[in-house]
VEXLUMKOL-51749 format. One line per field, with one value per residue (C-alpha): x, y, z negated; chain. Coordinates in steps of 0.5 Angstrom, whole numbers, padded with zeros to 4 digits, always signed. Layout:
% VEXLUMKOL-51749
u [X, ...]
v [Y, ...]
w [Z, ...]
cadena [A, ...]
END
This chain:
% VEXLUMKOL-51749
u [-0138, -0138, -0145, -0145, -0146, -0151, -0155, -0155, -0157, -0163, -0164, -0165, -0169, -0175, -0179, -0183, -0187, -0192, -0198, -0203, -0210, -0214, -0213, -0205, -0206, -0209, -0205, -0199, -0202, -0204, -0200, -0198, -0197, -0194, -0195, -0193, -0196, -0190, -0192, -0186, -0183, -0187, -0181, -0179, -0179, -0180, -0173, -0171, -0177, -0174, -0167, -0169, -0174, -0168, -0164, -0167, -0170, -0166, -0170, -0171, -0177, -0181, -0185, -0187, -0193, -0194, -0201, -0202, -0207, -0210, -0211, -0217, -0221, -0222, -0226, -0224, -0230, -0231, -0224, -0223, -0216, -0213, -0208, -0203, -0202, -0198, -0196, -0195, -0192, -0195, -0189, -0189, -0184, -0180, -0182, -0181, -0179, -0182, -0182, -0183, -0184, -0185, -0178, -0176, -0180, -0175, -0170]
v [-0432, -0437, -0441, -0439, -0431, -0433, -0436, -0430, -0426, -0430, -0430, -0422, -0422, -0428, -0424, -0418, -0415, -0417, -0418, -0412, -0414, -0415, -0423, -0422, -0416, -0420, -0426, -0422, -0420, -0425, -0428, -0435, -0435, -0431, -0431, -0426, -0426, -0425, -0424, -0429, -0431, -0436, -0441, -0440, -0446, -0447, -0447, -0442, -0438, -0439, -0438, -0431, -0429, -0431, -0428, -0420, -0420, -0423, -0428, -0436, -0439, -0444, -0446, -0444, -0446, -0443, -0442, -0441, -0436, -0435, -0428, -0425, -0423, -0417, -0413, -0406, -0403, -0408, -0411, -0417, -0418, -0423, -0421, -0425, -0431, -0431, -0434, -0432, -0436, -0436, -0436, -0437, -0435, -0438, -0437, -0430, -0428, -0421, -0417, -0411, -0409, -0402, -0401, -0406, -0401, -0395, -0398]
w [+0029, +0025, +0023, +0016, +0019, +0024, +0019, +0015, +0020, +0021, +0014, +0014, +0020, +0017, +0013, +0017, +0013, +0005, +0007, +0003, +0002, -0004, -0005, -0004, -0009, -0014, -0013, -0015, -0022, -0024, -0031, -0029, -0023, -0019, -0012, -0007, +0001, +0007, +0014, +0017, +0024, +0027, +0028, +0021, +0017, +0009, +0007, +0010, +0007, +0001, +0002, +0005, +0000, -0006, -0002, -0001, -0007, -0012, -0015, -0016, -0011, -0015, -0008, -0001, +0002, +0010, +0014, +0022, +0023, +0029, +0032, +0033, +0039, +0040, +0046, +0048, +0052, +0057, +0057, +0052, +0049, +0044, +0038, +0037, +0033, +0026, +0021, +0014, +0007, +0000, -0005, -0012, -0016, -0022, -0029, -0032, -0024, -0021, -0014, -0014, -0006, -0008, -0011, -0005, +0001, -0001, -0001]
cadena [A, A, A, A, A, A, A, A, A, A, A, A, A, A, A, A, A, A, A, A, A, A, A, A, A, A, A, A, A, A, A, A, A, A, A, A, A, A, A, A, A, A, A, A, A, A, A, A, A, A, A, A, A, A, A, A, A, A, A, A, A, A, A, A, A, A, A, A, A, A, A, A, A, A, A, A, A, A, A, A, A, A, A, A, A, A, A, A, A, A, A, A, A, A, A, A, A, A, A, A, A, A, A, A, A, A, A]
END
């Protein structure tokens, strides 16, 4: 396999999931700036990010902001456990630029 391929394959593999809450549902409405919330590998870096993002959805990425959030601890009766750690990255997009992830989920 030639690097180029190994590269894409990562690509596809970085975003995992869009991030549903009622901030990341406000930040996409919003007019003038359109930003879009992604659950991501927690290796992953910014450009890669980018890249994955132009690339699934076809759009231009304008910025990416990334943030480590800690997981919660949780008790089940009297055993207490930890979630995991993940990362999740803010990405605005260019001018005139639209994701749509129900569009983007069935396919």
């Amino acid at each position: 396999m030639s690097k180029v391929q190994i590269a894409g394959e990562r690509l596809h593999q970085i975003i995992l999931a869009p991030v549903v809450s009622e901030k990341s549902t406000r930040l996409s409405e919003m007019p003038l700036e359109k930003q879009y919330v992604f659950k991501v590998l927690r290796d992953s870096r910014k450009p890669e990010i980018k890249r994955a993002v132009e690339l699934m959805f076809n759009v231009k990425v304008q910025d990416v902001r990334t943030l480590n959030v800690k997981g919660k601890t949780k008790r089940f009766g009297r055993s207490e456990g930890v979630r995991s750690d993940w990362k999740k990255a803010y990405v605005t997009l260019a001018e005139g630029q639209q994701i749509d992830l129900l569009a983007a989920a069935a396919a």
